[in-house]
C-alpha positions in Angstrom: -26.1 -3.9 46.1 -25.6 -5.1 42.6 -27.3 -8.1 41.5 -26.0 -10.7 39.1 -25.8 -13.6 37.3 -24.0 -16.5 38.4 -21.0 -18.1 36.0 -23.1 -21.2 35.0 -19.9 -23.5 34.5 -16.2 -23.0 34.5 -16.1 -25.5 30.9 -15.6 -23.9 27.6 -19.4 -23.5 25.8 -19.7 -24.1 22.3 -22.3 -21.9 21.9 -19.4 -18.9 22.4 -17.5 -19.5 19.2 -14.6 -21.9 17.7 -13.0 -24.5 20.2 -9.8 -23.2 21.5 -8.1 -26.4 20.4 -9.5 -25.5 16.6 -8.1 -21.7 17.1 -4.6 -22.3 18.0 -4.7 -24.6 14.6 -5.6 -21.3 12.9 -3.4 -19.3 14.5 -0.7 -22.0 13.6 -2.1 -22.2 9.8 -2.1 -18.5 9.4 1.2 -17.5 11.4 3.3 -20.7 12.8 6.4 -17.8 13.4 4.1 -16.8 16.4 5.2 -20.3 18.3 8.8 -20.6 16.8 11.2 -20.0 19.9 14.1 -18.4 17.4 11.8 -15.9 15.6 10.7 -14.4 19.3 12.6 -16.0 22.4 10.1 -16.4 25.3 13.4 -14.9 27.6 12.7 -11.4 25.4 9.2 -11.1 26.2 7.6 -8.7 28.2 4.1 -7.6 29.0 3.9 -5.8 25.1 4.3 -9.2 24.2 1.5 -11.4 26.8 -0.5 -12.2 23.4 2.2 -14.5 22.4 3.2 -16.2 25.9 -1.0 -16.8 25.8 -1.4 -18.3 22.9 1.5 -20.8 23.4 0.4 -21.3 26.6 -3.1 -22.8 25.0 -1.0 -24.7 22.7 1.2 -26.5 25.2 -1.3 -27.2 27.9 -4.4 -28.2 25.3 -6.8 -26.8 27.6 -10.6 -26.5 26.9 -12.1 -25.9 30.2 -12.0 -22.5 29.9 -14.4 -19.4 31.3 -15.8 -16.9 29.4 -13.2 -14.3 30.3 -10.6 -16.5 29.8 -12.0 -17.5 26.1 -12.6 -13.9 25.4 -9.0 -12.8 26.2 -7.0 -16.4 24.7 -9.9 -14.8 21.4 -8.3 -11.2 21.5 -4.9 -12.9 21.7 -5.3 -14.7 18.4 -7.4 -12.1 16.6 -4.5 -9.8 17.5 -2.0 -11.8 16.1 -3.5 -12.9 13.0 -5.5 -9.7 11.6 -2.3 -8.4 9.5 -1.7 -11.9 8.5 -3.1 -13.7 5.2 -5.3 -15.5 6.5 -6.9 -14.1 9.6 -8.8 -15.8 12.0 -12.3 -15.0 11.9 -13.4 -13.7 15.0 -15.0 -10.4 14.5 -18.4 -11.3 15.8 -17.1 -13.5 18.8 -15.1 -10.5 20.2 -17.3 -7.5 19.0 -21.0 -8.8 19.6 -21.5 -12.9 20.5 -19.7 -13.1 24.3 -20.9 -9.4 25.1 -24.8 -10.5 24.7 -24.0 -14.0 26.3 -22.0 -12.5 29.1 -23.0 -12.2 32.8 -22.2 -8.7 34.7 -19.4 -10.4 36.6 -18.0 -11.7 33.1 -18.1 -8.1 31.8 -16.3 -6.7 34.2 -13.5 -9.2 34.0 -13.7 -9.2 29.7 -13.9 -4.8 29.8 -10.9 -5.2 31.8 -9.1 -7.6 29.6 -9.7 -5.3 26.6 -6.8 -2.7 28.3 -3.9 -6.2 28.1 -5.0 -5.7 24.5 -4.7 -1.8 24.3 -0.9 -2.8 25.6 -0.1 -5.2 23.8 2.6 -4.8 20.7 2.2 -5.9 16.7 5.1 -4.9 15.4 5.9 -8.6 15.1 2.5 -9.4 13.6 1.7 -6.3 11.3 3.6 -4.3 8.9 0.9 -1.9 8.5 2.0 1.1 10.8 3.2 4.6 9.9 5.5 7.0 12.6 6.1 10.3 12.3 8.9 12.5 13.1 7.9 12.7 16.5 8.0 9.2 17.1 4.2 9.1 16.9 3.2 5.5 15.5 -0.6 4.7 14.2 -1.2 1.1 13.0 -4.1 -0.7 11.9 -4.4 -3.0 15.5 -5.6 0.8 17.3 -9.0 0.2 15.0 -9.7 -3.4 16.5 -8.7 -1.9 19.5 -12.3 0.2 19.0 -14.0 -2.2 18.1 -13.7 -3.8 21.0 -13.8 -0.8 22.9 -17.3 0.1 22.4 -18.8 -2.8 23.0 -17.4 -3.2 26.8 -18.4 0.4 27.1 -22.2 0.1 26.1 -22.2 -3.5 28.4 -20.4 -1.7 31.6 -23.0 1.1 30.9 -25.7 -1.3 31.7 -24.4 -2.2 35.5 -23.4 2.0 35.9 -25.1 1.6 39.2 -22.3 0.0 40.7 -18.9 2.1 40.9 -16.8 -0.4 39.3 -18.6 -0.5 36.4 -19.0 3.0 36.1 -15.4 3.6 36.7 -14.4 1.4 34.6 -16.9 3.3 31.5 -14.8 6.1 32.2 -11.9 4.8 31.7 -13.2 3.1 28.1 -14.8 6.3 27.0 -12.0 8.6 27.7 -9.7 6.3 26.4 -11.4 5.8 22.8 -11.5 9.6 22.6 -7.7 10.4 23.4 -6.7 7.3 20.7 -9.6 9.5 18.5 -7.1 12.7 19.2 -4.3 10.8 18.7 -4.8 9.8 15.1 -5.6 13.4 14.7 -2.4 14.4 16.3 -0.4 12.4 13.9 -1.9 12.9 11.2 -2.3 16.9 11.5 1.9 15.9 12.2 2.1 14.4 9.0 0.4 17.2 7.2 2.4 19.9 8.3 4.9 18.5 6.7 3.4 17.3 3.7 6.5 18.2 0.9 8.6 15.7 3.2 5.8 13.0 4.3 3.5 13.0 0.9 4.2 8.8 1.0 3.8 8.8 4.8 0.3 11.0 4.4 -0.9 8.4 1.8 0.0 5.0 4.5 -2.0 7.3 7.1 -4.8 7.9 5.9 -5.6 4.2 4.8 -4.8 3.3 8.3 -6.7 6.0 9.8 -9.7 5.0 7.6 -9.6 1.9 8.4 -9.7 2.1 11.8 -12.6 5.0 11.5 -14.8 2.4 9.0 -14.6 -0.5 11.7 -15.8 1.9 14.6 -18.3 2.8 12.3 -19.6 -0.3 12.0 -19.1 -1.6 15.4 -20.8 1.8 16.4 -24.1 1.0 14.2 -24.8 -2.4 16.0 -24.1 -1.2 19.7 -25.5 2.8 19.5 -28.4 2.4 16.7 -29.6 5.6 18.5 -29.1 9.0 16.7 -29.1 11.1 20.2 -26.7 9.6 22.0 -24.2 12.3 23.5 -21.3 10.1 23.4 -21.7 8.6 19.6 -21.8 12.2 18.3 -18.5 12.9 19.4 -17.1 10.0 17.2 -19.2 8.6 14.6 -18.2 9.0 11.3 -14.9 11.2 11.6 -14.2 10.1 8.3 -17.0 11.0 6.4 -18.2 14.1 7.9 -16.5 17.4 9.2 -16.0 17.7 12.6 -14.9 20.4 14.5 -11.5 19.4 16.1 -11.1 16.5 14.2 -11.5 18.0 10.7 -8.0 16.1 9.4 -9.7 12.9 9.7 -12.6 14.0 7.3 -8.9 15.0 4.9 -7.9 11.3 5.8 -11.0 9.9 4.5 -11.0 12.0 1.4 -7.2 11.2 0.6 -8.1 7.2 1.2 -10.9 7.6 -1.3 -8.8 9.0 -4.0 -5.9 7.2 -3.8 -5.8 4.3 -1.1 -9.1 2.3 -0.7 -8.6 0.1 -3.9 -5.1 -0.8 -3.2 -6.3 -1.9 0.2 -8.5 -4.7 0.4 -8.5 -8.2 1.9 -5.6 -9.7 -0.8 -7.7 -13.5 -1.3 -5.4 -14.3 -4.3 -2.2 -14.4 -2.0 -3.4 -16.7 0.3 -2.8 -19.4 -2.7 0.8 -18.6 -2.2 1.2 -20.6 1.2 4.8 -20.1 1.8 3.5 -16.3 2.5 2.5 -17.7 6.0 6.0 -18.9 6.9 7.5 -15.6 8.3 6.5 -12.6 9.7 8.8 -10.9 7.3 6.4 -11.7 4.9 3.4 -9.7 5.8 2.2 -7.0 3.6 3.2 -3.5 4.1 0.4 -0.9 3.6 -0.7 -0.6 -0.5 0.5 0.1 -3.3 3.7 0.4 -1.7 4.3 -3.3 -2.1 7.8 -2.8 -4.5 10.3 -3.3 -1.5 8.6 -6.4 -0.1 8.7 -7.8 -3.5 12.5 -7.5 -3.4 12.4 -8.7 0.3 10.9 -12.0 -0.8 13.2 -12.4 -3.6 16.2 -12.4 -1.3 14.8 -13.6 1.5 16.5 -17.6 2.6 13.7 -19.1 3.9 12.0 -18.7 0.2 13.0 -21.6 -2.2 13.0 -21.0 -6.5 9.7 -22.5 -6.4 8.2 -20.4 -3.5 9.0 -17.9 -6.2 7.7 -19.5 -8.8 4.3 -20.0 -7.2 3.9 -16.4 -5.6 4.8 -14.4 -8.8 1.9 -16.7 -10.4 -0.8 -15.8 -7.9 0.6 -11.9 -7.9 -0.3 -12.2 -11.6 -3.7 -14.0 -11.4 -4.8 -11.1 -8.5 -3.3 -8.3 -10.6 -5.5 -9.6 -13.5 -8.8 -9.8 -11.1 -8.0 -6.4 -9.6 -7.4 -4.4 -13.0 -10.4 -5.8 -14.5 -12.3 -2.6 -14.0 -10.1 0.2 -12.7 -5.9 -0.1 -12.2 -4.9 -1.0 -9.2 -1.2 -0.8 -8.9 -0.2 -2.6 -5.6 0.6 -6.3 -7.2 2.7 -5.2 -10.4 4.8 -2.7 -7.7 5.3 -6.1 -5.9 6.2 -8.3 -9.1 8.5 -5.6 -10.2 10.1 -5.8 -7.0 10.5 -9.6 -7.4 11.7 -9.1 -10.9 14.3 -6.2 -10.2 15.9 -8.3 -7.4 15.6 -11.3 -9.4 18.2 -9.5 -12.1 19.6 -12.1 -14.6 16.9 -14.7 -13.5 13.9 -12.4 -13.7 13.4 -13.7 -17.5 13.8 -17.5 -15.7 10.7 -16.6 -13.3 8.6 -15.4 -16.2 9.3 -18.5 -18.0 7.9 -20.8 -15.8 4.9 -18.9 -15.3 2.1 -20.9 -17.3 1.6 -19.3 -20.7 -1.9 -17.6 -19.9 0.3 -15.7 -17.0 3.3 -15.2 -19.4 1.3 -13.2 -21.7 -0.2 -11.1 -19.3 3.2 -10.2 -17.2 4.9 -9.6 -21.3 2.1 -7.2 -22.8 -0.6 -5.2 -22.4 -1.5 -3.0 -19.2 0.6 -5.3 -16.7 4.2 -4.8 -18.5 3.4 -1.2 -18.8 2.8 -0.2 -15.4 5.7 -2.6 -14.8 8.0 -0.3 -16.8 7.7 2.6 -14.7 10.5 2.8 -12.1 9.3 2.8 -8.3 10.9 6.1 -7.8 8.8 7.2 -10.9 5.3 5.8 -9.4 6.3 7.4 -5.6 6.7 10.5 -7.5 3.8 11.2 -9.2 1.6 9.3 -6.5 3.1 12.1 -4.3 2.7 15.0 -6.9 -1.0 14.4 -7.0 -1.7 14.1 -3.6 -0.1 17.7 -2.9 -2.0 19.3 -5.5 -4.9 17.9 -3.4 -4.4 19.0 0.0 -2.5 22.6 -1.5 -6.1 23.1 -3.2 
């Protein structure tokens, strides 16, 4: 018979992370769309969507007398809806590492379970950063906090494998990480054999894919330290090393490197810009490739002249951080955008930048990669990734 722990107290602990109270304030900071009734009506929601009928739930109700499985899941819930956004909540330790070591065996049943809701769970409302193939095959960014998760629920079910629910349910994790592992293989070996038709899509793949691959990585390195473990040699480091079977995910991580990694990054400057926040319309689509939502903004109601005003600022202040050493083209393919849709009042917005921005956006580096023509940039973005993987 399996012994365990007993729950010490049904009452939220402060020693497990933020207060719930506090978290739904983040999520509302970062993404207030997630509780507006006529951006997603609770009458269209379905299971894909529980994240969303949880967290306004905790909103309505105010509750703090919460258990650990309960926190854990109302965690995944906001960290799910908030990592694509601006300003993401920061929960990365409570989810991947802090409840886990606090957790009784009961509790990690419960919590491993609650990780499969999340596995479920839909972010095309809350991320932008997704690529599908022709086959209908769609990898986003949300399947790499999936593993992140993953792996810790595995490694804390494999310490109670004496008891068949646990074990089962170890099973389940581990062959589940692997066929989301051969799934990102799938689509991107898709991808690939299609390249002279998908050389943009390739590019949008393999930043995802190495995303996803760094954070299991990392996640990997705190739970499995050991180097003989049969389980982590199957899946650490895909990116980095060759594998056999999985040798177009070392091709991802090479093709990230060369053209994807810089453009990629956590985007501090725009969180200036707070009218970002106000729509999920607004979320960033997978760098460079930021021309289109530049254009989006510009035409977009909910965005006033001065909304504008203050975003083209900030895109110019993080172009001139980011080019400081190296170009990095994703915020001048935005203001471009903005200034293309703008038409007759693009000259108006540079105006009212401040002078120090003024002179950046009219000379220099800036208003030469803004004189090449999206279609132009695409082009020879795609022309050099081909004569990469034709090599």
């Amino acid at each position: 018979m399996l012994h365990v722990k007993e729950i010490q107290s049904s009452l939220f602990s402060s020693s497990w992370g933020i207060e719930p109270r506090r978290l739904i304030d983040q999520v509302n900071n970062t993404a207030p769309f997630i509780f507006d009734d006529k951006v997603f009506a609770p009458k269209d929601q379905n299971a894909r969507f529980d994240y969303i009928k949880i967290l306004r739930a905790q909103k309505t109700s105010d509750r703090n007398d919460l258990t650990m499985p309960d926190y854990f899941l109302l965690c995944l819930t906001a960290h799910f809806a908030t990592v694509a956004t601006f300003v993401p909540t920061d929960l990365d330790p409570t989810i991947r590492l802090k409840l886990w070591r606090q957790a009784s065996a009961e509790e990690i049943l419960e919590m491993s379970k609650n990780i499969f809701q999340f596995y479920r769970w839909d972010d095309s409302l809350v991320s932008r950063k997704s690529v599908t193939t022709n086959s209908g095959k769609v990898l986003t960014g949300h399947m790499g906090e999936w593993l992140t998760i993953a792996i810790p629920a595995l490694v804390s079910c494999k310490k109670y494998s004496e008891s068949k629910d646990f074990a089962q349910l170890a099973d389940e994790i581990e062959s589940t990480i692997l066929s989301l592992l051969e799934f990102h293989r799938d689509a991107f070996d898709e991808l690939l054999s299609m390249k002279q038709n998908s050389a943009l899509d390739i590019l949008r793949a393999s930043s995802v894919i190495s995303h996803n691959l760094g954070d299991l990585d990392r996640v990997i390195d705190i739970w499995i330290p050991e180097e003989n473990n049969l389980f982590k040699s199957k899946i650490y480091k895909l990116g980095i090393n060759r594998f056999r079977n999985f040798e177009s995910l070392y091709l991802a991580g090479e093709i990230n490197k060369t053209f994807m990694a810089n453009e990629n990054h956590r985007h501090y400057s725009l969180r200036e810009a707070r009218a970002l926040r106000l729509s999920a319309d607004f979320l960033l689509p997978i760098g460079p490739f930021f021309e289109s939502w530049g254009e989006k903004l510009t035409r977009h109601p909910q965005l006033t002249r001065e909304d504008l005003f203050a975003i083209l600022e900030v895109l110019v202040s993080g172009w001139e951080k980011l080019n400081r050493d190296k170009p990095v083209f994703g915020y001048a393919r935005a203001i471009a955008g903005i200034l293309s849709a703008s038409g007759r009042n693009a000259s108006t917005l540079i105006q009212n930048l401040p002078s120090s921005k003024r002179k950046i956006i009219e000379a220099g580096n800036l208003r030469e990669m803004l004189s090449i023509s999206g279609q132009r940039f695409e082009a020879s973005l795609a022309g050099r990734l081909l004569k990469m993987i034709s090599r």
